[in-house]
C-alpha positions as CSV (number, residue, x, y, z in Angstrom):
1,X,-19.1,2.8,25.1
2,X,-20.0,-0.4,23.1
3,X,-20.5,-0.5,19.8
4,X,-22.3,-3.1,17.2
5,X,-19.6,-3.7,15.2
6,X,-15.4,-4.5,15.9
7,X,-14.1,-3.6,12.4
8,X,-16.5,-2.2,9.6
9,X,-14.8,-3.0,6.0
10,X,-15.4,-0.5,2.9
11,X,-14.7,-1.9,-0.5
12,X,-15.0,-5.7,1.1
13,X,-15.5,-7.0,-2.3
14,X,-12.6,-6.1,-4.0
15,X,-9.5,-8.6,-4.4
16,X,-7.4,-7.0,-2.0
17,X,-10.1,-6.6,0.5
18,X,-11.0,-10.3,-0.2
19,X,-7.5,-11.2,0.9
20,X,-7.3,-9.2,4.0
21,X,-10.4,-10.7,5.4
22,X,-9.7,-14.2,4.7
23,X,-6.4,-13.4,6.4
24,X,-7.8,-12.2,9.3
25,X,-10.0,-15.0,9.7
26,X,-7.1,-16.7,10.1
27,X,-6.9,-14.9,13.0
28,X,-10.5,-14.0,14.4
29,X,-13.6,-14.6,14.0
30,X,-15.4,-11.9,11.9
31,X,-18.9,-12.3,13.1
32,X,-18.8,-9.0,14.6
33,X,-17.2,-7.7,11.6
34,X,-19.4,-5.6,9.1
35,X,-18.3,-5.7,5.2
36,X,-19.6,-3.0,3.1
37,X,-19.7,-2.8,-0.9
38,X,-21.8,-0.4,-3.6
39,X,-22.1,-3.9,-5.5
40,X,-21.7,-7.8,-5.4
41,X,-20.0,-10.1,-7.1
42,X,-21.4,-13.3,-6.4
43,X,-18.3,-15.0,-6.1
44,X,-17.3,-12.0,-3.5
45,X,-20.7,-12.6,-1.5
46,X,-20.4,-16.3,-1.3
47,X,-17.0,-15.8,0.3
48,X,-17.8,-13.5,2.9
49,X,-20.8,-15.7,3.7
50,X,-19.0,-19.1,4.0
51,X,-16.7,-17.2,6.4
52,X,-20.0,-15.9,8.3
53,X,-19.3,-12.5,8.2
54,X,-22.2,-10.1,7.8
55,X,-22.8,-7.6,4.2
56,X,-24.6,-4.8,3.5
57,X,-25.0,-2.7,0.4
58,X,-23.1,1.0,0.6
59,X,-22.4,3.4,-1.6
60,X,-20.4,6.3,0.4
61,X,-21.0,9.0,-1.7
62,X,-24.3,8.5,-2.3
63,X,-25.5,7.4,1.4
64,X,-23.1,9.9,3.4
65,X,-25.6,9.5,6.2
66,X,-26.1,6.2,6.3
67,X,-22.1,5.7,6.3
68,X,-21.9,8.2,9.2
69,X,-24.7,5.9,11.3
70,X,-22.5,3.0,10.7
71,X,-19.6,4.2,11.8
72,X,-21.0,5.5,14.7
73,X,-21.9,2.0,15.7
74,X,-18.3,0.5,14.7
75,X,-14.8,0.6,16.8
76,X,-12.6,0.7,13.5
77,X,-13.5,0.8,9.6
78,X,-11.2,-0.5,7.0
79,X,-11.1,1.4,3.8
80,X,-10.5,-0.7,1.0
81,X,-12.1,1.6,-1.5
82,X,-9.9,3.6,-3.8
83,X,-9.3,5.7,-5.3
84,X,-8.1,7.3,-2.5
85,X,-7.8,11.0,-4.1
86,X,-11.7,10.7,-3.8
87,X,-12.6,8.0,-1.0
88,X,-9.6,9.1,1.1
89,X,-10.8,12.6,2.8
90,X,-14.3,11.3,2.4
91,X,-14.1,8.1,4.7
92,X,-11.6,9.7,7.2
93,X,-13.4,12.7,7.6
94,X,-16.7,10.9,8.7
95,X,-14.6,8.2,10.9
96,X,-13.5,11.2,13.0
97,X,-16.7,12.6,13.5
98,X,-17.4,9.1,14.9
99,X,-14.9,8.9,16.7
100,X,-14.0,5.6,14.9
101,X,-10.4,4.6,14.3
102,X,-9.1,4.0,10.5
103,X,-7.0,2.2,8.6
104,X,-6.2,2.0,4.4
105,X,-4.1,0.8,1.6
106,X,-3.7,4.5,0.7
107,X,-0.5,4.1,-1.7
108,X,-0.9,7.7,-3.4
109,X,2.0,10.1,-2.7
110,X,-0.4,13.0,-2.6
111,X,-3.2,11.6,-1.1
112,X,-1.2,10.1,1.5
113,X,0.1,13.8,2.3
114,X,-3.7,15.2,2.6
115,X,-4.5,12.4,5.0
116,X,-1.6,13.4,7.0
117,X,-2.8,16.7,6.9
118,X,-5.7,15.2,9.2
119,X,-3.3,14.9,12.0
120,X,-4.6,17.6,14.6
121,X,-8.2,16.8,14.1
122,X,-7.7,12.7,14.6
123,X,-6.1,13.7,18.2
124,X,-8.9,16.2,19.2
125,X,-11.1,13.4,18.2
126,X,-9.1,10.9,20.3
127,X,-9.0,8.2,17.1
128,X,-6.2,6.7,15.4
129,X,-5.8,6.6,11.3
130,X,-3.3,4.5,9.9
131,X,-2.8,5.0,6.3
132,X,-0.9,3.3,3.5
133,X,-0.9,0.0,5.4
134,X,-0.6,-2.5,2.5
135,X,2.7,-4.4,1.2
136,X,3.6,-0.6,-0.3
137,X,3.4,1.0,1.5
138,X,3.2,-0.7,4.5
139,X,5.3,-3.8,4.9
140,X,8.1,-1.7,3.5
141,X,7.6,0.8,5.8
142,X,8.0,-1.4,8.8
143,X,10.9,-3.2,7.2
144,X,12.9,0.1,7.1
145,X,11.9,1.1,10.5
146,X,13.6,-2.1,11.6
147,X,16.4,-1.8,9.2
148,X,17.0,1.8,10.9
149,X,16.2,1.0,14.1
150,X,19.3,-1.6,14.1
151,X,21.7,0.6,12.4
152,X,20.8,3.9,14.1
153,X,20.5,6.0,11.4
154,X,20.9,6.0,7.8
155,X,21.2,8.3,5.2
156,X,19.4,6.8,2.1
157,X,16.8,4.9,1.8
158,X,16.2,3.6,-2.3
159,X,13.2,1.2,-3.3
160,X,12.9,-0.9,-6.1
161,X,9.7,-3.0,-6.9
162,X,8.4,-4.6,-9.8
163,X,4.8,-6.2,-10.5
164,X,3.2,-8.9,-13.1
165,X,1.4,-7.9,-15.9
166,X,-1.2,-9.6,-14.8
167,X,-1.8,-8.0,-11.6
168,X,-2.6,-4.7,-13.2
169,X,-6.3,-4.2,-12.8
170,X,-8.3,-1.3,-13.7
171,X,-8.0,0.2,-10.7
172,X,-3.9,-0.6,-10.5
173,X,-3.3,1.1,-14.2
174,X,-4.8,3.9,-13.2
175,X,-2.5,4.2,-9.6
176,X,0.5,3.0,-11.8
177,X,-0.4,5.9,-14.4
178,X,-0.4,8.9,-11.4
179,X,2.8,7.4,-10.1
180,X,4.6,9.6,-13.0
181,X,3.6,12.4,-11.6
182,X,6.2,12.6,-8.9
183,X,5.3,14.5,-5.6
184,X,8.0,16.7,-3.5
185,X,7.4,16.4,0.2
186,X,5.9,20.2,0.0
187,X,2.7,18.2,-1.9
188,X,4.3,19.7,-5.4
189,X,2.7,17.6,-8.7
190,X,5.1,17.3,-11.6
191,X,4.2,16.2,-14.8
192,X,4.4,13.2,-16.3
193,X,8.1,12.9,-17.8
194,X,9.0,11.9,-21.5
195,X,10.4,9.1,-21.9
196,X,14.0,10.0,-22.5
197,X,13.5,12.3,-18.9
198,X,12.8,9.3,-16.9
199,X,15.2,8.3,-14.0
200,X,15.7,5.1,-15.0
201,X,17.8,2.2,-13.6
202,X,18.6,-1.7,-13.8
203,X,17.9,-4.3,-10.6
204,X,19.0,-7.3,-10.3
205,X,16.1,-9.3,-8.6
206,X,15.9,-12.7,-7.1
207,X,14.1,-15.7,-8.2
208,X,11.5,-15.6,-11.2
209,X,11.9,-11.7,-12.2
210,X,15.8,-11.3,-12.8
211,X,17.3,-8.4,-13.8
212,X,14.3,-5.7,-14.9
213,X,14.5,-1.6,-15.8
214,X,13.1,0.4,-13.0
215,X,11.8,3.9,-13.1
216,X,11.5,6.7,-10.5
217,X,8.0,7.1,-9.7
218,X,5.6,8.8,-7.1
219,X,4.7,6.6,-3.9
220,X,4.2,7.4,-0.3
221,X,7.4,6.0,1.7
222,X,10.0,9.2,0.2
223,X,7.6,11.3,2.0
224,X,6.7,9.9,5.0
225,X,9.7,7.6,5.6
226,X,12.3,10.8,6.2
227,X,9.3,12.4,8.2
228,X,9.1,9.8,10.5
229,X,12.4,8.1,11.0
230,X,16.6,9.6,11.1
231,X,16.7,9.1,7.6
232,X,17.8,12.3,4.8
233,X,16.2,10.8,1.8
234,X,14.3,8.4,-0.1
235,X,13.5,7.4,-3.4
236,X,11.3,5.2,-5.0
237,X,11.4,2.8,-8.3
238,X,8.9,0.9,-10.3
239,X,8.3,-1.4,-13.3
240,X,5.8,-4.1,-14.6
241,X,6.8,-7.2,-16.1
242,X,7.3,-8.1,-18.8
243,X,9.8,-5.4,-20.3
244,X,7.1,-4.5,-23.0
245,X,4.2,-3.9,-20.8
246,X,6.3,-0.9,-18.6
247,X,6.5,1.0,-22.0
248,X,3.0,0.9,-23.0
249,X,1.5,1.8,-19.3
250,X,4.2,5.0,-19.4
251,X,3.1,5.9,-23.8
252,X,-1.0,5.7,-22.0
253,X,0.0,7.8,-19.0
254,X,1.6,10.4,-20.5
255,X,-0.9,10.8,-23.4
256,X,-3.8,11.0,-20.5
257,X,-1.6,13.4,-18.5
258,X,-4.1,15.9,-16.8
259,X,-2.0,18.8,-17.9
260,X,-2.7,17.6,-21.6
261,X,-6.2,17.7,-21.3
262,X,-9.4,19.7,-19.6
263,X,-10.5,17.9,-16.9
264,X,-13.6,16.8,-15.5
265,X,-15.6,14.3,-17.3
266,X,-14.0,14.6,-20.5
267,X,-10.4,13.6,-19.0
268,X,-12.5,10.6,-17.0
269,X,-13.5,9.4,-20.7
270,X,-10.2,9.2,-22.0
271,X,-8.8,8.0,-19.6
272,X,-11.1,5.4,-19.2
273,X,-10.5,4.3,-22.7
274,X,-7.0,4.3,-22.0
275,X,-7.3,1.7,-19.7
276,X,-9.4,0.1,-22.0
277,X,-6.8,0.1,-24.6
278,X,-4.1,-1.4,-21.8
279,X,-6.1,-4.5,-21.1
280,X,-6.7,-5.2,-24.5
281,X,-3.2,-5.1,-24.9
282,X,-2.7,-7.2,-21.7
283,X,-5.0,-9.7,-22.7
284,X,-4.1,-9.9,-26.2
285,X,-0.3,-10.2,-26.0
286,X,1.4,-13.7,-26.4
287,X,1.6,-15.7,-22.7
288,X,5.0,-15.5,-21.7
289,X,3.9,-17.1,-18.4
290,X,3.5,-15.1,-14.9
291,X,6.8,-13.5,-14.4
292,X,6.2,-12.5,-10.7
293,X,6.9,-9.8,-8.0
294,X,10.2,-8.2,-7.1
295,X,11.2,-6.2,-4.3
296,X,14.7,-5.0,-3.0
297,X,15.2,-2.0,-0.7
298,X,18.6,-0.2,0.7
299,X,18.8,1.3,3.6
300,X,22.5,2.7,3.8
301,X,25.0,5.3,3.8
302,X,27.1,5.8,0.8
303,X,26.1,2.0,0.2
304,X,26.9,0.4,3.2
305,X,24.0,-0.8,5.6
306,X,21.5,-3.4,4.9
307,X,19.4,-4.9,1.5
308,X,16.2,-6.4,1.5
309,X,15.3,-8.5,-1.4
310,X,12.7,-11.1,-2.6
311,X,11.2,-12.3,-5.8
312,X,8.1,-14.5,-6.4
313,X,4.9,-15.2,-8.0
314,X,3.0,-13.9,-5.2
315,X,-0.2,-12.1,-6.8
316,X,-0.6,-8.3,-6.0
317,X,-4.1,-8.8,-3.9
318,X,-2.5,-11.5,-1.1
319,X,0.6,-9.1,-0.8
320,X,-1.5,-6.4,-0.2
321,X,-4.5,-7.7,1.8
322,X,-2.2,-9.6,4.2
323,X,-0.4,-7.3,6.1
324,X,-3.6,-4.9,5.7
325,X,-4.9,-8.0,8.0
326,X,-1.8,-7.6,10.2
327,X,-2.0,-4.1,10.8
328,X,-5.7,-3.4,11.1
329,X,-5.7,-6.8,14.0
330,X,-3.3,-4.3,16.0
331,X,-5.2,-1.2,15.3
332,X,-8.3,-3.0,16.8
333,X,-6.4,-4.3,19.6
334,X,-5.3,-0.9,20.6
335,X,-1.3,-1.2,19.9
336,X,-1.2,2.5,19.2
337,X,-0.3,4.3,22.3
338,X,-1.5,8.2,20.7
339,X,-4.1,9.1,18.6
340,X,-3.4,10.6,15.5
341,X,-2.6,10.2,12.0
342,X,-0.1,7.4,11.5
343,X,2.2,5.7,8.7
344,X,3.3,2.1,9.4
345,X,6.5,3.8,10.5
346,X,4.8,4.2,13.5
347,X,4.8,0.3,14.3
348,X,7.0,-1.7,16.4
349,X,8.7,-4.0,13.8
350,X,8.0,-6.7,16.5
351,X,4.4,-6.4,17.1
352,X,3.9,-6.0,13.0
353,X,5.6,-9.8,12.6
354,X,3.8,-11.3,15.2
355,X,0.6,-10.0,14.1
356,X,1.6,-11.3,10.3
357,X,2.3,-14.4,11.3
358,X,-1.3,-15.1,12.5
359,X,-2.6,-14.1,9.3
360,X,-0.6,-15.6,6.5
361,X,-0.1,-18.8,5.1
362,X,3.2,-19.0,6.2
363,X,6.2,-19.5,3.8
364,X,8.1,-16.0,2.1
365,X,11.0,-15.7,-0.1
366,X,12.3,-12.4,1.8
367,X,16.1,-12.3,2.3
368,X,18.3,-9.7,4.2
369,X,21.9,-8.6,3.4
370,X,24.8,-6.5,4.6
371,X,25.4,-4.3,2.3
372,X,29.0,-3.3,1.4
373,X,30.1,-0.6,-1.1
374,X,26.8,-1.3,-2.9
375,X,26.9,-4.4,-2.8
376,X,25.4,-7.2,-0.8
377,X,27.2,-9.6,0.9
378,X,26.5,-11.5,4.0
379,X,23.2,-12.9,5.0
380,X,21.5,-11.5,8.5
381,X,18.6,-13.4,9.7
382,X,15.3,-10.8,9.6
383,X,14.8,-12.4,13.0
384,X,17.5,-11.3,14.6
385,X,17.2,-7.5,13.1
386,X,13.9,-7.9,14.6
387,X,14.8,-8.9,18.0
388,X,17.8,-5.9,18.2
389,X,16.7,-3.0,20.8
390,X,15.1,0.1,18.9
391,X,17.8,2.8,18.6
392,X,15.2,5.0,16.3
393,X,12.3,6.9,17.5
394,X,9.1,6.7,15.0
C-alpha cells in the first residue's frame, strides 16, 4: 500500500531535528518528507523551506486525530519531540495503530524501558520502533556493538561523556536533572543523591575538554546494552563543562527532586523556575570560551579490551541530529529484518557507518585504543573493527 508521505518528522523545528534533516538532505531529497511542529520559528520555517520540504502545524496532544490521519498516510515518523516521558508512549502508540514504523532520540532510562515494553504489540502490528537513536544513545550503542562484536564478549562496559555549558537548553537541563535519578534495569527510580553520595570519578579527555569530574547518572545504554549484547554490566557517567556549571545543575536538581515536592502543576512551576535560575546563571557567568564535548567508553574485562575516545567543540544538536539522520535513512530503507521494538544495538555496525557517511560533513576526532590493565595503548583503526566478522548476536 502507498502512502503520501516517506518519513513524517515531529518536533521538526527544534535544533536537533533541524540537524537531522539537513543531514539527510545530504542524502535525499525530502520532498516527500512531511515536518510537523505545534509552533514556528521563522528561522526554523525558512530552513525547512529553502530545503523544499513541506510543514504543517501539529500539536499531538491536542490534535490526536489529526496525528493518527497523518500517520496513516506516512511509511515512518521521526519523533523529535521530548520529553519523552510524555510524547514517547503517545507517538508510538498511534504509529502502531498505523502501522507506521518509528524512530527517536529517546535518551531517558525509564522512558526508554516503557517503550521497550511495546515490543509484542510493534510485531503484531508488523512495524519497527527504533528508540534512543541519537549520539547517546545511539552512536554509542553501535560503537559497543562493534567493540563486542570484535572481541566476543566483554564483561564491562563504562561510559563517560561530558557536554558544554552552552549546549544546555531548556529542554537538555531538565533531561540532565532526571539523569540523577538512576534507574535499575527492573524500571526502579532512585532519588536524587546528595552530593557527598554521588559516584563520582576523574577522565582524562582528549583535545579541548582535558581532564573533567564525572558522575554516575541515569541513561539508556546500562539497560539496554546488557539486554541486547554478551555483556554483564554497564555504567554510565556524566558532567558539563565548565567544572562550576556541573555543581549548580546537581544543587537545582536535587532541590526540584519530585520526592521533595507534590507534583503536578505545582512541581512544573518550580521546576520551571529552576531552569530559569540555571540560564541566568549560564548566561551571566564570565565567558571562559566553549570548552567542548568529551566522550570515552570501555568495553573490557578487568580492563583489558578496547577504548573509545574523542573530544571536540562539536555542538550538542549536530551530534545528535546526525546519526538520528543515519539511522532513520536505514529504518526507511527497510534494513531491519523483524519488527519490533529496537535499540541501536540492533544495527549492523557496517550498515550504521555507511549510512553516516552520507549524512555528515565529514571530518571526526573519534580514536580507538587497545586497552591494557586500564590503560590505553595501541591505536586500532575503527575501520578495521568495523570490517571484522560479527562474533555477537544483537
Amino acid at each position: 500500500m502507498s502512502r503520501q508521505w516517506d518519513v513524517v518528522v515531529i518536533g521538526a523545528g527544534g535544533s536537533q531535528a533541524q540537524a537531522m534533516i539537513e543531514g539527510a538532505a545530504r542524502a535525499t531529497p525530502l520532498t516527500s518528507w512531511l515536518a510537523l511542529d505545534r509552533a514556528w520559528r521563522p528561522e526554523a520555517a525558512a530552513a525547512l523551506d529553502a530545503l523544499g520540504m513541506p510543514r504543517q502545524t501539529l500539536d499531538l496532544f491536542e490534535e490526536p486525530d489529526r496525528l493518527a490521519s497523518i500517520l496513516a498516510d506516512a511509511r515512518v515518523v521521526a519523533n523529535l519531540a521530548g520529553p519523552y516521558y510524555r510524547t514517547g508512549s503517545a507517538v508510538l502508540t498511534a504509529a502502531i495503530a498505523a502501522g507506521t514504523d518509528y524512530l527517536d532520540i529517546c535518551d531517558d532510562a525509564d522512558a526508554v524501558l516503557g517503550l521497550l515494553g511495546y515490543d509484542e504489540q510493534a510485531r503484531n502490528a508488523g512495524i519497527t520502533a527504533l528508540v534512543g537513536m541519537g549520539s547517546s544513545p545511539g552512536t554509542t550503542n553501535v560503537l559497543i556493538r562493534a567493540a563486542v562484536d570484535y572481541l566476543g564478549q566483554a564483561d564491562s562496559v563504562d561510559i563517560y561523556w561530558t557536554v558544554d555549558i552552552g549546549d544546555m537548553t531548556p529542554a537538555a537541563v531538565r533531561h540532565f536533572w532526571h539523569c540523577f535519578n538512576l534507574v535499575d534495569a527492573d524500571g526502579t527510580s532512585h532519588p536524587v543523591p546528595s552530593w557527598d553520595d554521588l559516584d563520582r570519578v576523574v577522565i582524562d579527555f582528549p583535545g579541548s575538554v582535558g581532564p573533567r569530574e564525572v558522575v554516575r547518572l541515569a541513561h539508556p545504554e546500562p539497560l539496554t546494552v546488557p539486554r541486547f549484547l554478551p555483556v554483564k554490566n554497564s555504567r554510565n557517567y556524566g558532567s558539563i563543562t565548565p567544572d562550576d556549571a556541573m555543581r549548580v545543575a546537581w544543587s537545582l536538581a536535587y532541590a526540584v527532586a519530585p520526592d521533595r515536592h507534590e507534583g503536578g502543576d505545582a512541581l512544573e512551576d518550580v521546576t520551571g523556575k529552576a531552569v530559569d535560575v540555571f540560564a541566568a546563571y549560564r548566561d551571566s557567568r564570565p565567558d571562559t570560551g566553549r570548552v567542548g564535548s568529551g566522550l570515552v567508553i570501555d568495553i573490557h574485562t578487568d580492563g583489558n579490551g578496547l577504548r573509545y575516545s574523542s573530544g571536540a567543540e562539536t555542538e550538542m544538536a549536530e551530534a545528535t541530529g546526525i546519526p538520528a539522520a543515519a539511522g532513520l535513512l536505514l529504518l526507511a530503507d527497510g534494513r531491519f529484518a523483524d519488527p519490533g521494538i529496537r535499540s541501536p544495538e540492533h544495527l549492523r555496525p557496517a550498515d550504521f557507518f555507511a549510512s553516516l557517511r552520507t549524512v555528515s560533513r565529514g571530518g571526526g576526532g573519534l580514536q580507538l585504543h587497545r586497552l591494557e590493565n586500564g590503560v590505553a595503548t595501541e591505536r586500532v583503526r575503527i575501520r578495521d573493527l568495523i570490517a571484522a566478522p560479527a562474533r555477537a548476536q544483537a
